[in-house]
C-alpha positions in Angstrom: -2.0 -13.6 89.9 -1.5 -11.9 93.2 -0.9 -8.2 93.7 1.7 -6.5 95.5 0.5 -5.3 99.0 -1.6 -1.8 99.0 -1.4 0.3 101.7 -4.5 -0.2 104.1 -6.3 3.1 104.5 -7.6 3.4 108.0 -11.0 4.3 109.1 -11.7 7.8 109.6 -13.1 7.1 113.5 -10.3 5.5 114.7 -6.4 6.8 114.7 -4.5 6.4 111.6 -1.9 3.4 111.5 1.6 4.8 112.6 3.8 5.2 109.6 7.1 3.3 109.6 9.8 5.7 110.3 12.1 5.0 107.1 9.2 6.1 105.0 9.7 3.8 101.5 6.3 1.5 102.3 3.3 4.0 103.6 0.8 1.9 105.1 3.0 -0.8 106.7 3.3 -0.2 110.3 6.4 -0.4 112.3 5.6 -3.3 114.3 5.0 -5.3 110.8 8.0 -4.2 109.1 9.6 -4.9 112.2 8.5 -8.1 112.9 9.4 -9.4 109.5 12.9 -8.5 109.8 13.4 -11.5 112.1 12.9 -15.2 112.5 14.5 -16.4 109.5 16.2 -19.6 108.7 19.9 -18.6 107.3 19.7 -20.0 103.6 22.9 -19.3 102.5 24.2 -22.3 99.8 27.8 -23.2 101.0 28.1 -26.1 99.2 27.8 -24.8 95.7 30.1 -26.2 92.2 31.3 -23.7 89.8 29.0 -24.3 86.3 29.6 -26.8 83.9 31.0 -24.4 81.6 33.4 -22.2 84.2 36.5 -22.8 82.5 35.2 -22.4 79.2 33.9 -18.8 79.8 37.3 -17.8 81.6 39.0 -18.7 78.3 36.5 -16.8 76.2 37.1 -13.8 79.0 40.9 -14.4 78.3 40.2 -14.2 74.3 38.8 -10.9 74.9 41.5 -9.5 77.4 44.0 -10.4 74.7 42.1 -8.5 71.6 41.3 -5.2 74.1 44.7 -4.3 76.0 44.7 -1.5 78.5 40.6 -0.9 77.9 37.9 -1.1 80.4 35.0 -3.7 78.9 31.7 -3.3 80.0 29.1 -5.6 78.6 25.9 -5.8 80.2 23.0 -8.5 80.6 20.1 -6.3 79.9 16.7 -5.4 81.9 13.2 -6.5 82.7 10.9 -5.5 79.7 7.0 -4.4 80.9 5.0 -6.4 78.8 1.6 -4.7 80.2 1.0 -2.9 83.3 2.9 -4.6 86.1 3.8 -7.5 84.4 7.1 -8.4 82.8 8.2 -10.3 79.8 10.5 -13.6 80.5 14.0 -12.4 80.7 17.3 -13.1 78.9 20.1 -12.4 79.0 22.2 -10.5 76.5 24.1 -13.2 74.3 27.6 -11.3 75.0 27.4 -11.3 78.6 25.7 -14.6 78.9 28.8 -16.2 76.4 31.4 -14.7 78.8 29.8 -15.4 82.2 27.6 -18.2 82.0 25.2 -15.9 84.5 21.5 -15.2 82.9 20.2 -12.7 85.9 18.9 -9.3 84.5 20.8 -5.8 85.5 23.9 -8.2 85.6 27.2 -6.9 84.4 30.4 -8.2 83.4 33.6 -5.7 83.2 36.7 -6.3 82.6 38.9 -3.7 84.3 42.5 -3.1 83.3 45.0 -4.6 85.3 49.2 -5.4 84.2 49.5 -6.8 80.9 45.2 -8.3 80.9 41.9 -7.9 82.5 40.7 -8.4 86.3 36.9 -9.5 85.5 34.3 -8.5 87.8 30.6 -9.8 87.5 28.1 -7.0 88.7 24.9 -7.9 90.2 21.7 -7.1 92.7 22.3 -8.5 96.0 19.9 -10.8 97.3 17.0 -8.7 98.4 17.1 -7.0 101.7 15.3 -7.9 104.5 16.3 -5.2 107.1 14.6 -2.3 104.9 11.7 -5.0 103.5 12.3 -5.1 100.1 12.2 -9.1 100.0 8.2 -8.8 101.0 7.6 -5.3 99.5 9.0 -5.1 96.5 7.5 -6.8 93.2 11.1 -7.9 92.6 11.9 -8.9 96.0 12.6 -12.5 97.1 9.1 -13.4 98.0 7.7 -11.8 94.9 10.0 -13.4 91.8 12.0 -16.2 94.2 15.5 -16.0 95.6 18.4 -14.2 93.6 22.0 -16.0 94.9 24.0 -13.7 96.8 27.0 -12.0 95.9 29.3 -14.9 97.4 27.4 -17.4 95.7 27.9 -16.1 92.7 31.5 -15.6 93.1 31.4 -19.5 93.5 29.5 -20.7 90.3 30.6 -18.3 88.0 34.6 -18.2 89.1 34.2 -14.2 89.3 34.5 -12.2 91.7 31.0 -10.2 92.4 30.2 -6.9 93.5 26.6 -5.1 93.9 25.5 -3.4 90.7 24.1 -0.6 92.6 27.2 0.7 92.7 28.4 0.5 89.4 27.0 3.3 87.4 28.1 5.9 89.8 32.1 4.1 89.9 31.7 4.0 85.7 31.0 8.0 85.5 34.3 8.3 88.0 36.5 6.2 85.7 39.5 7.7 83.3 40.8 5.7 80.4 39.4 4.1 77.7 36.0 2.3 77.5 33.5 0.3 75.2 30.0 -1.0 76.2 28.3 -3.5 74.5 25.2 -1.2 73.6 21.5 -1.8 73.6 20.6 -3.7 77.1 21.1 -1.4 79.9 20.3 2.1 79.3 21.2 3.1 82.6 25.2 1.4 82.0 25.1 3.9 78.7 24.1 7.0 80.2 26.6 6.9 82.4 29.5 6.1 80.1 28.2 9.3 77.8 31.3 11.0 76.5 33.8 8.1 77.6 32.9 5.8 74.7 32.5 5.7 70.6 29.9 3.8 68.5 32.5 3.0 66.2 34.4 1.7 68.9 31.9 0.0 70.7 30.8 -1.9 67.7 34.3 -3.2 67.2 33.5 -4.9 70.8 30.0 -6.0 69.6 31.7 -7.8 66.0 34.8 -9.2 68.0 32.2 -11.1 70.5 30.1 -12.3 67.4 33.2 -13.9 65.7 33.9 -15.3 68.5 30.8 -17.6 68.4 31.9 -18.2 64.9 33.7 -21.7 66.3 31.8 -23.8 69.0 33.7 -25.5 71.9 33.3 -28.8 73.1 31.0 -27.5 75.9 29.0 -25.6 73.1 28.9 -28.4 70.3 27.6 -30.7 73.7 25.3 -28.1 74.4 23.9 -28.1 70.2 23.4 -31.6 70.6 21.1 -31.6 73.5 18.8 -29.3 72.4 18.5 -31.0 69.0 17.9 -34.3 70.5 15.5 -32.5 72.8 13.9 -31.2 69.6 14.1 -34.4 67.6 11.7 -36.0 70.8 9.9 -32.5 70.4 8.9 -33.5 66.3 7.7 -37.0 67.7 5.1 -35.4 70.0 3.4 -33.6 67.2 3.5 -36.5 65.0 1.7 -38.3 68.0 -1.0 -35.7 67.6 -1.7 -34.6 64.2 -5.5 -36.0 64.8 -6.1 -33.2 67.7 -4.3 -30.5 65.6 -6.9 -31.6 62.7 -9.4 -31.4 65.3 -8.4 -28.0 66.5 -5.6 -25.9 64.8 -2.0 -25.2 64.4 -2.0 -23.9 67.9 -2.5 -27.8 68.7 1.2 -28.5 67.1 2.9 -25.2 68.5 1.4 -25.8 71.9 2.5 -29.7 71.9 6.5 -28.5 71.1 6.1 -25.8 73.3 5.8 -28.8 76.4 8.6 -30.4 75.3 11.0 -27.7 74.9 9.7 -26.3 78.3 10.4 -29.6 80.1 13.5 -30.5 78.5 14.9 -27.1 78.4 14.7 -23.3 78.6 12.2 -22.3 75.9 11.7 -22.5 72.2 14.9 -21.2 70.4 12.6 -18.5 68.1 9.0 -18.9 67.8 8.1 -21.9 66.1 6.9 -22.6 62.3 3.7 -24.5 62.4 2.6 -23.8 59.1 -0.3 -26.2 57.7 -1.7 -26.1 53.8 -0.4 -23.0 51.8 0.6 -21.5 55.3 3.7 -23.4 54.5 4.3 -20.8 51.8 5.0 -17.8 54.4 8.5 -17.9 55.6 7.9 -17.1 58.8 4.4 -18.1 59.6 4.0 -17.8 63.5 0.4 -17.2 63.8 -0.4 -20.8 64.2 -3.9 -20.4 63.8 -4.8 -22.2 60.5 -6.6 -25.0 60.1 -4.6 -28.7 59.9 -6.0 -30.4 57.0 -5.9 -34.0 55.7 -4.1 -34.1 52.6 -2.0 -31.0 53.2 1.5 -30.8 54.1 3.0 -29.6 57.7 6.0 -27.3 57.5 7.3 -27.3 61.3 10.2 -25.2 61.8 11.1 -25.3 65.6 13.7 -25.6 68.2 14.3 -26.5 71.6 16.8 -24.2 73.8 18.8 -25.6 76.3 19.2 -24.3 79.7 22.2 -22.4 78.3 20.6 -21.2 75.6 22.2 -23.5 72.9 19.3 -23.8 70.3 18.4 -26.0 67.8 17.0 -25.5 64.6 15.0 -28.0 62.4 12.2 -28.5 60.1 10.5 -30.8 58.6 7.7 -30.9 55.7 5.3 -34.0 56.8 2.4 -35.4 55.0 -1.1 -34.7 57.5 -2.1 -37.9 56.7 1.2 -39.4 56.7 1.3 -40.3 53.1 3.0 -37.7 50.5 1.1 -37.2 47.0 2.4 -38.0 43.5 3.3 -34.4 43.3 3.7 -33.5 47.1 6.6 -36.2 46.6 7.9 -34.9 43.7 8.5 -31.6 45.3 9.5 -33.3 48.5 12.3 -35.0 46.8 13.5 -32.5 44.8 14.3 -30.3 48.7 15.7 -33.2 49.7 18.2 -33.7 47.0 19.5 -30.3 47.1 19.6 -30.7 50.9 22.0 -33.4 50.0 24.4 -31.5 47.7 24.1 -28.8 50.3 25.1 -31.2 53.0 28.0 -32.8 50.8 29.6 -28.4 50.5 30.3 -28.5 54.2 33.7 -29.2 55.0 36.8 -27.5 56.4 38.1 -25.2 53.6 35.4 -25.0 51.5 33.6 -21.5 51.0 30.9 -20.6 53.2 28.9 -20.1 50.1 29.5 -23.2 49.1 26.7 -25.4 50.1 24.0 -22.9 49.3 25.2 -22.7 46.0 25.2 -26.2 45.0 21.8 -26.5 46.7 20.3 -23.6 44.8 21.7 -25.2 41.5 19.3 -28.2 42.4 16.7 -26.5 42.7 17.5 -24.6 39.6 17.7 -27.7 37.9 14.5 -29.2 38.8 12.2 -25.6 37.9 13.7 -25.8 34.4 13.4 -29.7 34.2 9.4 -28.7 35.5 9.3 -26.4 32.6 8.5 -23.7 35.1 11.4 -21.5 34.4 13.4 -21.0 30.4 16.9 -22.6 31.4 19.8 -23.3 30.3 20.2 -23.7 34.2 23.3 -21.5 34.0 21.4 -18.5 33.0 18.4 -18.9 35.6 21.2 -19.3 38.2 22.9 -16.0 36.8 20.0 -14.0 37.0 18.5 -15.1 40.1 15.7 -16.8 38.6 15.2 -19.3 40.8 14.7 -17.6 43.7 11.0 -16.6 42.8 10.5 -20.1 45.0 13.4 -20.8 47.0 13.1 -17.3 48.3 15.7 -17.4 50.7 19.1 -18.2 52.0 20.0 -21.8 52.3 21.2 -21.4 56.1 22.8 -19.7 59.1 25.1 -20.2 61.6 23.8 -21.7 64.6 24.3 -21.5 68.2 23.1 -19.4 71.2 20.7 -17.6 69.1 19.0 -19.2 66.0 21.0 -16.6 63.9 23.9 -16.5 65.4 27.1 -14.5 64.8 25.0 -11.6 62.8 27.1 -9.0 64.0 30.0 -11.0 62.6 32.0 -9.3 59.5 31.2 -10.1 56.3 34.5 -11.5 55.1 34.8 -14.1 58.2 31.0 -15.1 57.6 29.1 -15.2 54.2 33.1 -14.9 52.7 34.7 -16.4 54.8 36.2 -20.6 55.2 34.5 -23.4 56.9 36.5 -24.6 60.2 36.0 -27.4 62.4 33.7 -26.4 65.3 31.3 -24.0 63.4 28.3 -25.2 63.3 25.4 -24.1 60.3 22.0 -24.8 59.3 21.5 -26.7 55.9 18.1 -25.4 54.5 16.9 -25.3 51.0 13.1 -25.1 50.4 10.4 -24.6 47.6 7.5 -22.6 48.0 4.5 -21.9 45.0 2.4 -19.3 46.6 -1.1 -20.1 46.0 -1.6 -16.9 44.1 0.9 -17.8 41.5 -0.5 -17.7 38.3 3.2 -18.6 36.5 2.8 -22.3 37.9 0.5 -25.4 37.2 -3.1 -25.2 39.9 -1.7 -28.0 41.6 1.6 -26.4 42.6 0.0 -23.8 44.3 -0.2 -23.4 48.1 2.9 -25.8 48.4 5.5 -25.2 50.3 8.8 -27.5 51.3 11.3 -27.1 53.6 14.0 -29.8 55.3 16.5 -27.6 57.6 19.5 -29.9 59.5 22.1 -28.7 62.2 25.6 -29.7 60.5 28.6 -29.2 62.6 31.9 -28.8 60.8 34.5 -31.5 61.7 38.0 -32.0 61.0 37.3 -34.4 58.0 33.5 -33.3 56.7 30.7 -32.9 58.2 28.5 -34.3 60.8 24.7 -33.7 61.3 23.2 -33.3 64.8 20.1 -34.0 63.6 20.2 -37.3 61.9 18.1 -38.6 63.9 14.9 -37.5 62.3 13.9 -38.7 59.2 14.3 -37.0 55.8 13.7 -39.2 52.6 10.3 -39.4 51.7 9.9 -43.0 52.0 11.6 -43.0 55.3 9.2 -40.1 56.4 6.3 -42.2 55.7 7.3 -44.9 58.0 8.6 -43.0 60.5 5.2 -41.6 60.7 3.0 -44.3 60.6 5.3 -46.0 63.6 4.4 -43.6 65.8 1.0 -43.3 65.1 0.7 -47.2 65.0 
């Protein structure tokens, strides 16, 4: 990895280099910043298409005008992260600004300015970097450093905003009268200089609104959901491809071998994938990916592909190493699977957002008394919870530009709230026997099951984006052994 330029110091017997006059590089002389002003091709795009998704952020912008009369709206995109030294960690964009703009650049910022009866919308960003002071050669974020940024007019064209420099913005936001919110906790800088013009409380009422906003997908969106499931489906096939190398290396093997897919096909991974072999499969969130991959074990892969938009998907799968399930691997397979399927069956317009965990939780419930590993009647174990000593956890999420999307919704219009066309969930029930559990059978232990689906709410049930893979036992099995044949 190349380092940015350091000044030349000159030897001591000869006459020190001439310091450019505008004094923000020492050690470049004039006659090299000078000459690199020059002699450069005009790049400028001219020919340049608003995104794919223009007119579906204007009518989101439009949403928020109408729920924030007479209020200036600041939401910003968020900044570089150091992730060691002089390096940087991959940046994106904050969900809210991205969702209303379409734009993923960092210091970016969207604000919607009072103006008659709505908003004029303004995107705020860097320039491209300047050649006439040198910051495009001298400057680790300059244009030869971190590639070209579009320029203002560019970006007037692709996004359908009009676009200022950001450089100016903090110092016009510590100027401005009336009332404010900021979408908090990207840009420090945007904050400081809104200090005594804005509330939490009121700021958080911007933060919810946009998070209930997501609640319902678009077409765009739902289009968007598809790809990166299908992206993800292709993703699952890879690994299957290679369960011999990950028995030869690790689970690193199997996060590694998404990892290409979802890099080729798209953005990144949606969250850091699940590639949890043996009892790994046990830990909820197992990222380490560093056990061993072991004939005869199961494979809990939990991963997700994120689009260029970041749309994300969000699937597992609980495959046999081998490709063959056990008596009892099979046993426990099928009992995930068929609360999976009464899970499935709950989502539909109307019902209850708690609906389709609760009838997949009453399967489970079911089978642990039927096991004899819990004293039913199955009414009482549900009651008290009992169940959840290995189902452990929620039976899904809503899905969409992050893998938990909406959290910052209310709790009556999400866990309490109705099922509408265009939202778009996660149906995931699981069963996990730790392999220190001394209340279960030897055997049990160190198994763990999980079978996650995207389902999208339509107008008359449910459909599921990610049909496409496998999930009975039987079909898992031959689905397997086709692509390893």
């Amino acid at each position: 990895m190349a380092e940015e330029l350091i000044p030349e110091t000159p030897d001591e017997s000869e006459e020190p280099i001439k310091q450019r006059k505008n004094g923000l590089y020492p050690g470049v002389s004039d006659e090299l910043a000078e000459n690199m002003k020059s002699g450069w091709a005009d790049t400028e795009l001219r020919d340049l298409e608003p995104i794919p998704q223009a007119a579906e952020t204007a009518a989101r912008r439009a949403a928020l005008s109408a729920r924030f009369p007479g209020e200036r709206l600041v939401i910003p995109a968020g900044n570089l992260k150091t992730r060691s030294n002089d390096t940087e960690y991959a940046f994106r964009a904050s969900v809210e600004y991205a969702y209303l703009t379409g734009n993923q650049t960092e210091d970016g910022v969207l604000v919607l300015e009072p103006k008659g009866e709505g908003h004029e919308a303004t995107i705020y960003l860097l320039p491209r970097s300047d050649r006439e002071n040198g910051e495009f050669w001298l400057d680790g974020q300059g244009e030869l450093w971190v590639g070209r940024r579009h320029s203002l007019t560019e970006a007037g064209t692709l996004y359908g905003i009009p676009a200022s420099d950001v450089r100016e913005l903090a110092g016009a936001l510590r100027e401005a009268t009336g009332p404010v919110r900021v979408v908090r906790g990207y840009d420090a800088g945007i904050e400081t200089a809104l200090t005594d013009k804005v509330t939490a409380e009121r700021d958080e009422e911007l933060r919810v609104f946009l998070s209930e906003a997501r609640l319902v997908k678009d077409e765009f969106e739902v289009g968007e959901l598809q790809k990166a499931v299908d992206s993800t489906v292709r993703g699952f096939e890879d690994v299957v491809k290679v369960l011999d190398k990950a028995e030869a290396t690790s689970e690193r093997y199997i996060e590694g071998t998404f990892f290409l897919r979802a890099r080729v096909e798209g953005n990144d991974v949606g969250y850091g994938t699940i590639a949890a072999a043996g009892p790994h499969a046990c830990t909820l969130h197992w990222v380490r990916n560093d056990g061993a991959v072991r004939s005869g074990e199961l494979l809990l892969l939990d991963a997700g592909v994120e689009t260029h938009t970041y749309y994300t998907a969000d699937v597992t799968r609980t495959l046999p190493i081998n490709g063959r399930f056990s008596d009892l691997q099979r046993k426990i397979y099928d009992a995930v699977y068929e609360a999976q399927e009464a899970g499935i069956a709950a989502v539909k317009p109307g019902a209850k957002y708690r609906d389709f965990h609760d009838a997949a939780q009453r399967v489970l419930a079911e089978k642990l008394v039927e096991w004899g590993l819990v004293e039913g009647p199955v009414e009482r174990v549900l009651e008290l919870g009992l169940q959840r000593r290995w189902t452990l956890h929620g039976t899904g999420h809503m899905l969409g530009m992050d893998v938990h999307d909406c959290a910052a919704a209310r709790v009556e219009a999400y866990v309490d709230g109705t099922l509408e066309p265009g939202m778009c969930l996660t149906v995931e029930p699981g069963l996990y026997f730790q392999a220190d559990d001394l209340t279960v059978p030897e055997e049990y232990r160190g198994i763990g099951v999980r079978i996650e689906d995207d389902i999208l709410v339509t107008e008359d049930g449910n459909r599921n984006l990610s049909a496409a893979l496998p999930r009975r036992s039987d079909e898992v099995e031959a689905w397997m052994a086709s692509l390893k044949g």
